[in-house]
C-alpha positions in Angstrom: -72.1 -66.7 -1.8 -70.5 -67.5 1.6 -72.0 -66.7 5.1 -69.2 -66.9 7.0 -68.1 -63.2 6.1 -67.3 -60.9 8.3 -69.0 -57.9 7.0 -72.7 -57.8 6.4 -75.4 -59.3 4.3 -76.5 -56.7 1.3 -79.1 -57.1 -1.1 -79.0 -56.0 -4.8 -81.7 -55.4 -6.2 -81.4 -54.4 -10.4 -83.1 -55.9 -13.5 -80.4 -55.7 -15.3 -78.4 -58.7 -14.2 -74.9 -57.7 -15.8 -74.7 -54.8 -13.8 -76.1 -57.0 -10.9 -73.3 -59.7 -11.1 -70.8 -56.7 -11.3 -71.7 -54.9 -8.5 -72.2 -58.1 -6.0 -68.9 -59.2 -7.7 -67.3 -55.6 -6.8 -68.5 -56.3 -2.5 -67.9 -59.5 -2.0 -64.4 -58.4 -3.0 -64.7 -55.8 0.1 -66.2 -58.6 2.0 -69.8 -58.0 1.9 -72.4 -61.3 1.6 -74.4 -60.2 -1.4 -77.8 -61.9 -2.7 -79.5 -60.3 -5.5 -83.0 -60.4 -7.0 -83.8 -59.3 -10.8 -87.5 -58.1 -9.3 -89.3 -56.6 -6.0 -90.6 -60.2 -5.7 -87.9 -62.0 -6.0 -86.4 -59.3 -3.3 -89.0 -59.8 -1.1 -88.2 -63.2 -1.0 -84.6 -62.9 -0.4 -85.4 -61.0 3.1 -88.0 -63.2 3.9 -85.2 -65.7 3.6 -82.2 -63.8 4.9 -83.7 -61.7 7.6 -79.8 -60.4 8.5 -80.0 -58.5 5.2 -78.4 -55.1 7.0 -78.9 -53.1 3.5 -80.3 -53.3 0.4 -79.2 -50.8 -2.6 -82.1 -50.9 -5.5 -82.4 -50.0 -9.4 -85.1 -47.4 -9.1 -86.5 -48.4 -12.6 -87.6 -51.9 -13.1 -90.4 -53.5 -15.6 -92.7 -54.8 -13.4 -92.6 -52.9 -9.8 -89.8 -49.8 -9.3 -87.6 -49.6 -6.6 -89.9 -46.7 -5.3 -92.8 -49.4 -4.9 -89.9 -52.2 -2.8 -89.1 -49.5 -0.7 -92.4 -48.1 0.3 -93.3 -52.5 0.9 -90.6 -51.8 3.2 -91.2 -49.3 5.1 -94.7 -50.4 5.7 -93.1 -53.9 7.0 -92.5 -53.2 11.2 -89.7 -55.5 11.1 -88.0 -54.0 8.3 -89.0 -50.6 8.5 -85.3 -48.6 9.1 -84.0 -51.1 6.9 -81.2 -48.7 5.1 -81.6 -48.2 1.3 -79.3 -47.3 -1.6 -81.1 -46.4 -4.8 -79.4 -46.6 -8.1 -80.9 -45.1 -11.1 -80.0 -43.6 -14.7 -83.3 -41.6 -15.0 -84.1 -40.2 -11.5 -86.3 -36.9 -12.0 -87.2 -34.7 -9.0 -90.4 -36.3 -8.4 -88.6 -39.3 -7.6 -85.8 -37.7 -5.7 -88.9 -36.2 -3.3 -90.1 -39.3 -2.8 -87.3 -41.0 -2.2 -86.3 -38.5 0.7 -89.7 -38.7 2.1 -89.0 -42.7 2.1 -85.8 -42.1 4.1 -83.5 -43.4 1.7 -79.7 -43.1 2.7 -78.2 -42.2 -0.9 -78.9 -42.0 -4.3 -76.3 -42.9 -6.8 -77.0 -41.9 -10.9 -75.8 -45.3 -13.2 -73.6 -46.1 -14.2 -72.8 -46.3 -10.6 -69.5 -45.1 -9.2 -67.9 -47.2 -7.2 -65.5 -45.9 -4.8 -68.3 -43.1 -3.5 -70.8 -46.2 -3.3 -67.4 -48.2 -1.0 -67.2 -44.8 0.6 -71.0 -45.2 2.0 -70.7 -48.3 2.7 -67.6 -48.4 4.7 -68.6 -45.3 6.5 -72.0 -47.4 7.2 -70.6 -50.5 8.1 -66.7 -49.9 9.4 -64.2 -52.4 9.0 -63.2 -53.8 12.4 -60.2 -52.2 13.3 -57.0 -53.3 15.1 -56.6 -52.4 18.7 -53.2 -50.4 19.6 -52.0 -53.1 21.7 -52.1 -55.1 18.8 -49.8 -53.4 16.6 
């Protein structure tokens, strides 16, 4: 994991850790800093440690806390209260979807997660710098 990206500092979130290597494997390819956590704790203590996370995209279903439960920690946090949050899930029911919008998430992607509309978000979210005309 390198710091010296240009692109921002994500954090994954996902108890699965296949699918968590895969998908931090995927953005550091589009030049995103990734750090991941296999729990809400251990993602708690990644932005305690990295405060320039700029986003983190969570599994919603986890064993011991759910995404719902990180992102409402958040939220309640001043510093890190309009942090913006992705939430993947293969079993989102509409009681979750309503609390996820009342929680202000950005997007909500079903698993197995497709990713050219998650590259889509993210590059609409965080642009790639552009050339100038007069460089060209």
């Amino acid at each position: 994991m390198t710091t010296s990206s240009s692109r921002q500092q994500l954090l994954l979130v996902d108890d699965e850790e296949d699918a968590l290597l895969e998908l931090a494997e995927l953005l550091e390819g589009e030049g995103f800093c990734c750090f991941t956590a296999v729990s809400v704790k251990i993602a708690l203590q990644q932005l305690t440690k990295h405060p320039d996370i700029a986003l983190v995209i969570t599994d919603l279903r986890m064993p011991e806390e759910s995404g719902i439960s990180l992102i409402k920690r958040l939220r309640e946090h001043t510093a890190r209260q309009h942090l913006p949050v992705i939430v993947m899930s293969g079993h989102a029911d509409m009681d979750d979807v309503s609390d996820l919008l009342r929680l202000q998430v950005l997007d909500l992607f079903r698993k197995p997660i497709y990713h050219a509309r998650l590259l889509d978000t993210l590059n609409n979210l965080f642009p790639l710098p552009t050339l100038s005309l007069a460089e060209h």
